[in-house]
C-alpha positions in Angstrom: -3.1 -19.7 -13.6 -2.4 -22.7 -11.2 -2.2 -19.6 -8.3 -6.1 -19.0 -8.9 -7.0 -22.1 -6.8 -5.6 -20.2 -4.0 -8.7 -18.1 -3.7 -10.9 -21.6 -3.2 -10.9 -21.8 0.4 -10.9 -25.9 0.5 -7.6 -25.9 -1.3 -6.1 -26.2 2.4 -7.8 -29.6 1.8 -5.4 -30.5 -0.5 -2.5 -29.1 -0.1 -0.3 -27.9 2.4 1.9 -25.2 0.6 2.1 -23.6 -2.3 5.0 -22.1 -4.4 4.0 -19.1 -7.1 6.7 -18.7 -9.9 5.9 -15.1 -11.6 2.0 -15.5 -10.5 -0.3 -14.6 -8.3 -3.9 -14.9 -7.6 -5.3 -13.7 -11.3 -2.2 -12.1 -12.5 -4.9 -11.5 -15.9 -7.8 -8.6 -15.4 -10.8 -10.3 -14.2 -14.0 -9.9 -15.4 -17.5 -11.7 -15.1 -17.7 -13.8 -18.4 -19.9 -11.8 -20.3 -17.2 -8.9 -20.7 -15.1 -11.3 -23.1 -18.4 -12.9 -25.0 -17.1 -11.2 -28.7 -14.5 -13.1 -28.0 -15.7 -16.5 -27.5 -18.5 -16.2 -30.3 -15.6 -15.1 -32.6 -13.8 -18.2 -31.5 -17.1 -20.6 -32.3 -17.7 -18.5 -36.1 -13.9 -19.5 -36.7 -14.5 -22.6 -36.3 -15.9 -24.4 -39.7 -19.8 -25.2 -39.5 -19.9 -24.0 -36.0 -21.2 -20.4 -36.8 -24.5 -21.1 -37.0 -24.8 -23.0 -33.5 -24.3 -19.7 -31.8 -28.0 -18.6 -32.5 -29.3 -21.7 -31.0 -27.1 -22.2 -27.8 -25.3 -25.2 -29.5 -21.8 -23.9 -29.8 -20.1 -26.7 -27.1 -22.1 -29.7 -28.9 -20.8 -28.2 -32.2 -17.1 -27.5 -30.9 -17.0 -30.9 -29.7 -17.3 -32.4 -32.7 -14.5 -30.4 -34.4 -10.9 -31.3 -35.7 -8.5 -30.3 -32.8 -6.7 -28.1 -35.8 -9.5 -26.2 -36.5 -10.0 -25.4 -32.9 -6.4 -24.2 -32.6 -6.5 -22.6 -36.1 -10.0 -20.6 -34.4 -8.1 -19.6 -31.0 -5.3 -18.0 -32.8 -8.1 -15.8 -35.2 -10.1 -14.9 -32.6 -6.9 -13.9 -30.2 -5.9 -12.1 -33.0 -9.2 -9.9 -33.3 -9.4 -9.6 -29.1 -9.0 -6.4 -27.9 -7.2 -7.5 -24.6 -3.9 -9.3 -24.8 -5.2 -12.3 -22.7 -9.1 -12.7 -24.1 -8.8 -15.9 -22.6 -7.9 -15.5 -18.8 -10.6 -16.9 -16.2 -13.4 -14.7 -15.4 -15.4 -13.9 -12.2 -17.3 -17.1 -11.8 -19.8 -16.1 -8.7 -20.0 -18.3 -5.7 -18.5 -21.1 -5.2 -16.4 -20.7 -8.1 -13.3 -20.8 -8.6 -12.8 -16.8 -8.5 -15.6 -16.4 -6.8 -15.0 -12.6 -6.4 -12.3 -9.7 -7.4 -8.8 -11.7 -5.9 -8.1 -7.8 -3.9 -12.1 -8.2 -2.2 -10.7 -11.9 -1.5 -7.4 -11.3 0.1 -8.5 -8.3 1.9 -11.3 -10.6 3.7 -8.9 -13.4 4.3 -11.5 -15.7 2.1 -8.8 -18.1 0.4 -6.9 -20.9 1.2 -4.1 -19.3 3.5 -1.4 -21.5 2.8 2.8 -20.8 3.4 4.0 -19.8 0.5 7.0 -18.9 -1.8 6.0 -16.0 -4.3 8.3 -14.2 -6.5 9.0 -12.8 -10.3 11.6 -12.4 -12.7 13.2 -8.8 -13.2 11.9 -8.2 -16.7 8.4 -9.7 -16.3 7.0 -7.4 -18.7 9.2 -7.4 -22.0 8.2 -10.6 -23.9 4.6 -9.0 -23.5 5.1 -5.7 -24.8 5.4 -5.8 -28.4 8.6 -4.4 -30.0 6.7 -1.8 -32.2 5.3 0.4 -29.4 6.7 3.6 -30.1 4.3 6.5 -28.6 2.3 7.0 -25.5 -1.0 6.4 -27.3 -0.4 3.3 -28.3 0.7 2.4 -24.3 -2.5 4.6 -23.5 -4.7 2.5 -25.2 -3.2 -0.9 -24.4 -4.0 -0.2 -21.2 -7.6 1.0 -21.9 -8.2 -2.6 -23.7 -6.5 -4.1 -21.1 -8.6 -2.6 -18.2 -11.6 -1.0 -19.5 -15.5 -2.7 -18.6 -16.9 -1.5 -21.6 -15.8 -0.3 -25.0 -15.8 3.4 -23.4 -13.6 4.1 -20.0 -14.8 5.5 -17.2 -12.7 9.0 -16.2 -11.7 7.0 -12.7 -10.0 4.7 -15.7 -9.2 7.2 -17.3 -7.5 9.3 -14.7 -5.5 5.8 -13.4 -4.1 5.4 -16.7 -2.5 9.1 -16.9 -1.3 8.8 -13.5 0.3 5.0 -14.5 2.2 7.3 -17.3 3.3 10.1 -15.1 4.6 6.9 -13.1 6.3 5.3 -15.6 7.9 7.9 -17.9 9.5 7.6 -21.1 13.1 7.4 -19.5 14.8 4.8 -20.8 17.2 4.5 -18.4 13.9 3.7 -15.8 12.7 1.4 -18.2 12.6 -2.2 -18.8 15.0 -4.1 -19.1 16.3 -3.2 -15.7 20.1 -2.5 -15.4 20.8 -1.0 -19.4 20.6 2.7 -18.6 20.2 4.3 -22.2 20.4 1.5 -24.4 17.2 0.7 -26.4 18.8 -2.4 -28.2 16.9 -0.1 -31.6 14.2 0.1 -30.4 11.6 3.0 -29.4 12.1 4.5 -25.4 8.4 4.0 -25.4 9.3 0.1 -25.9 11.2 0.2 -22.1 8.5 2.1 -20.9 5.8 0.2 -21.2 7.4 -3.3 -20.2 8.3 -1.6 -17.5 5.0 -0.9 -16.5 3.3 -4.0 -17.7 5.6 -6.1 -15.6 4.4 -4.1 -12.4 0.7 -3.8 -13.3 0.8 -7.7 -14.4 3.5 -9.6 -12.0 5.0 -7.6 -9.3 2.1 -5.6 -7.8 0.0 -8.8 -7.6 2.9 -10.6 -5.5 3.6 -7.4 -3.6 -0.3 -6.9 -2.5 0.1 -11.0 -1.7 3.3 -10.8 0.6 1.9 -7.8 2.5 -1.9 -9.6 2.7 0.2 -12.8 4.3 2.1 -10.4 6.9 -1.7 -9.2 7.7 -2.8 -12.7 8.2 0.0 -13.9 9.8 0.8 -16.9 6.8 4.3 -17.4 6.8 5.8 -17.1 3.2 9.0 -15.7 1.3 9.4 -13.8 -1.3 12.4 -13.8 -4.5 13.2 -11.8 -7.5 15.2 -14.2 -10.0 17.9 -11.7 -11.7 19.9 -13.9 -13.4 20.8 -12.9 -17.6 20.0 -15.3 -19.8 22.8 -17.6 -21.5 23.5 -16.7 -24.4 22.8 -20.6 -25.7 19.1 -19.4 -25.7 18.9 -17.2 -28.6 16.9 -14.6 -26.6 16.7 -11.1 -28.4 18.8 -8.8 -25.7 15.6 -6.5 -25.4 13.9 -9.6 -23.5 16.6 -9.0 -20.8 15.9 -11.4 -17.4 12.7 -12.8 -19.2 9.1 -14.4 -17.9 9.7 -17.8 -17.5 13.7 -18.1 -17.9 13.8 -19.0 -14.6 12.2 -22.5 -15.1 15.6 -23.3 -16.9 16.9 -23.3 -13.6 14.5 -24.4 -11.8 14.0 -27.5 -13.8 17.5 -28.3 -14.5 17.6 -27.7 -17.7 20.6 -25.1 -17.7 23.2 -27.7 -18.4 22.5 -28.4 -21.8 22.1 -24.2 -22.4 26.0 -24.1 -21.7 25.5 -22.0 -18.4 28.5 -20.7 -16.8 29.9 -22.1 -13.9 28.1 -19.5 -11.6 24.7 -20.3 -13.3 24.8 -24.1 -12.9 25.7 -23.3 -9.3 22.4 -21.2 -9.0 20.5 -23.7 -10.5 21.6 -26.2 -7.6 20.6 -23.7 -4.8 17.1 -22.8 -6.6 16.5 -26.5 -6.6 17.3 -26.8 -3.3 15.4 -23.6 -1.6 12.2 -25.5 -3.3 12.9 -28.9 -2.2 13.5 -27.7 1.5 10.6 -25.7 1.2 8.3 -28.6 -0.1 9.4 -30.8 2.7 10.0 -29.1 5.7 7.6 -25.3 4.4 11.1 -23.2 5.1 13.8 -22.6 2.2 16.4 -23.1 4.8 17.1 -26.8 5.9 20.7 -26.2 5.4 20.3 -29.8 3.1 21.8 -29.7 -0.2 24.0 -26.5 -2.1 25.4 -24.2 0.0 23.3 -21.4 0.1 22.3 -17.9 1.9 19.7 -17.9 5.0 16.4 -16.8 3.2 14.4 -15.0 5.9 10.9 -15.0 6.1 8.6 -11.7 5.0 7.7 -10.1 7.8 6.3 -6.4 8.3 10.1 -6.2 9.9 11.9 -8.2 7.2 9.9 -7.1 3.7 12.8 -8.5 1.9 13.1 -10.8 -1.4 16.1 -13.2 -1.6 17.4 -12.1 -5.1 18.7 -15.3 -7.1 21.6 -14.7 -9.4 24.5 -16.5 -10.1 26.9 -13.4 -9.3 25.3 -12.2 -6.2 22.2 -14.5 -4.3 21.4 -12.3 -1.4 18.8 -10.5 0.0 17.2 -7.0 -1.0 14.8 -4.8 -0.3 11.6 -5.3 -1.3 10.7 -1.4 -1.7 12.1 -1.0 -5.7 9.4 0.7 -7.7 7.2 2.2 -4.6 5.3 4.9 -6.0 3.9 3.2 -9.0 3.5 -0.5 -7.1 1.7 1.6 -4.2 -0.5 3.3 -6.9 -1.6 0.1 -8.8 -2.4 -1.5 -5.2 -4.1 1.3 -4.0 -7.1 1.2 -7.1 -7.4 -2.5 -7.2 -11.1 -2.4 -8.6 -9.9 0.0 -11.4 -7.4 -2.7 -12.2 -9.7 -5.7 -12.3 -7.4 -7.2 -9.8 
């Protein structure tokens, strides 16, 4: 969410970088705020004694005066009864708001704060988002349709994105999510691989993508990673999660040694550390300060590459994995609420 001010020009006023950890300019759909009011009013009737303020206009002076428990207890019924698996995401707020605009209208105009920057993503972004019962292509069909959709019905141009975003991502396990475990489906349905496979793209990887090449447009200097490190074991994570959203902060806040880490993943830990300190002091991962550590080189239209942090192997790759379906989701960036 923090990766939304970015499309406030006068951030440049108050700040002089920016680092985006699995985010991107509204990673979440984004709407004007009426497309989510069911969800707010049944947030307020949730609440006890607060249902009736919504026929005057009093639901904030009646909220106010709630318990913070029953305001929790409220977000987790109405979240429950959404439709979209983040009801609450920020919306299209108009000029001189915060999102002022669609982020892809934004970027495209070069109307946000260009800042240098360090954007990346985990390799499984989209497994701990994908729930574990998912088991057909209907029920992916018509996540995506919630997900995506203006009104209750979709438009065919919806429509026709979404069957093309299956044909993309087909139920082949071994092209599903988690990256890197061919067959297995850890018990699971195919259709569970599939669809974290193209959540984390639609959700996380396009958006950072889209961002790296709008920066080579603009000339902003910036690099790009892909964290690809397992999980220790210490941390209890089901095996389906694989390289999870948000493991990396583990690392990143040095956390690791109390997880056990091996030897190799304490190591890493240093040199993430490191590429962000060097970064936040001097706007380049590379001030040959601290762990020893590979040259990360800046993306460029000659050097689209992502410095790939794992324990094992931190080096750089490619950044052309997944081209067909990334290019797809980028190319129909209004039909994606992005």
């Amino acid at each position: 969410m923090i990766a939304n001010l970015m499309l406030n020009t006068e951030m440049v006023n108050f700040a002089r970088a920016m680092i985006f950890q699995s985010g991107s300019p509204a990673n979440d759909p984004a709407f004007p705020a009426s497309h989510r009011q069911t969800d707010w009013d049944n947030f307020v009737r949730a609440v006890p004694g607060c249902a009736d303020a919504l026929a005057n206009s009093a639901s904030l002076d009646c909220l106010r005066t709630a318990e913070a428990s029953a305001l929790v207890d409220a977000i987790v019924i109405s979240t429950e009864e959404a439709t979209e698996l983040f009801p609450w995401a920020p919306t299209l707020d108009g000029p001189g708001g915060v999102i002022p605009d669609l982020p892809s209208n934004l970027l495209k105009a070069g109307d946000f704060a260009q800042l240098p920057f360090i954007a990346g993503d985990v390799l499984d972004e989209g497994t701990v988002f994908t729930p574990s019962s998912t088991d057909s292509t209907e029920t992916i069909r018509n996540a995506l349709v919630a997900n995506y959709s203006m009104s209750t019905e979709p438009t065919p141009a919806l429509e026709g994105a979404i069957d093309r975003i299956l044909e993309l991502y087909p139920d082949i396990a071994a092209l599903g999510s988690p990256y890197n475990t061919g067959n297995e489906t850890f018990g699971l349905s195919s259709q569970f691989k599939r669809y974290a496979a193209a959540f984390g793209d639609l959700f996380f990887i396009s958006h950072r993508r889209a961002l790296s090449h709008t920066a080579i447009d603009l000339g902003i200097k910036s690099f790009g990673y892909i964290f690809t490190e397992p999980p220790p074991p210490s941390l209890g994570a089901p095996p389906f999660f694989g390289v999870f959203h948000a493991v990396d902060e583990n690392y990143l806040f040095g956390r690791l040694a109390a997880e056990n880490g091996s030897a190799a993943a304490l190591h890493l830990a240093e040199v993430i550390i490191d590429y962000w300190l060097s970064f936040t002091t001097s706007l380049d991962p590379n001030d040959g300060l601290g762990a020893k550590r590979p040259h990360w080189p800046e993306y460029t239209s000659e050097t689209q590459v992502l410095m790939q942090l794992n324990g094992e192997n931190t080096s750089v790759i490619s950044d052309n994995f997944r081209a067909e379906g990334i290019s797809f989701i980028n190319a129909n960036p209004v039909l994606f609420r992005r």
